[in-house]
C-alpha positions, 0 to 999 in steps of 0.5 A: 870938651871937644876939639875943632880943626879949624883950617886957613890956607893950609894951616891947622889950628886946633881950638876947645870946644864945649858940647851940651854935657859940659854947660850947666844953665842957672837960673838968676835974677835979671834986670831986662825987662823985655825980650826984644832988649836981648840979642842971641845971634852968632857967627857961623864962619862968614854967617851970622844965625839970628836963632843959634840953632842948627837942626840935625841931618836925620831923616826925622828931623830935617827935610826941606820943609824943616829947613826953609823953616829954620832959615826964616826964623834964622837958624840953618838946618842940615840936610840928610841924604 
């Protein structure tokens, strides 16, 4: 687990987050029958990412090509200096 400050009008709040090491996924039985019946977006702040993924700002992973990309399959990726 990790903690976020999150800050609204000069008030801090502190909020529990998880990170890739503190989830397990198990496979189970479903009943949806179709992909277009299951809707992965999330909110980011005032966005809303279709794909909830975010690419990381290393020179080997976002450039500007990387990042046009993930915005048209609606994620959002950072750019490196």
């Amino acid at each position: 687990m990790i903690g976020i400050w999150l800050g609204r009008q000069n008030r801090m709040k502190f909020k529990e987050a998880v990170t890739y090491d503190d989830m397990l996924i198990v496979p189970q039985y479903s009943d949806i029958t179709s992909r277009s019946e299951v809707d992965i977006s999330s909110r980011l702040g005032h966005r809303e990412l279709r794909l909830p993924i975010i690419a990381s700002p290393m020179d080997t992973v976002s450039e500007d090509k990387m990042a046009i990309a993930m915005y048209r399959s609606g994620g959002m990726a950072v750019l490196h200096r």
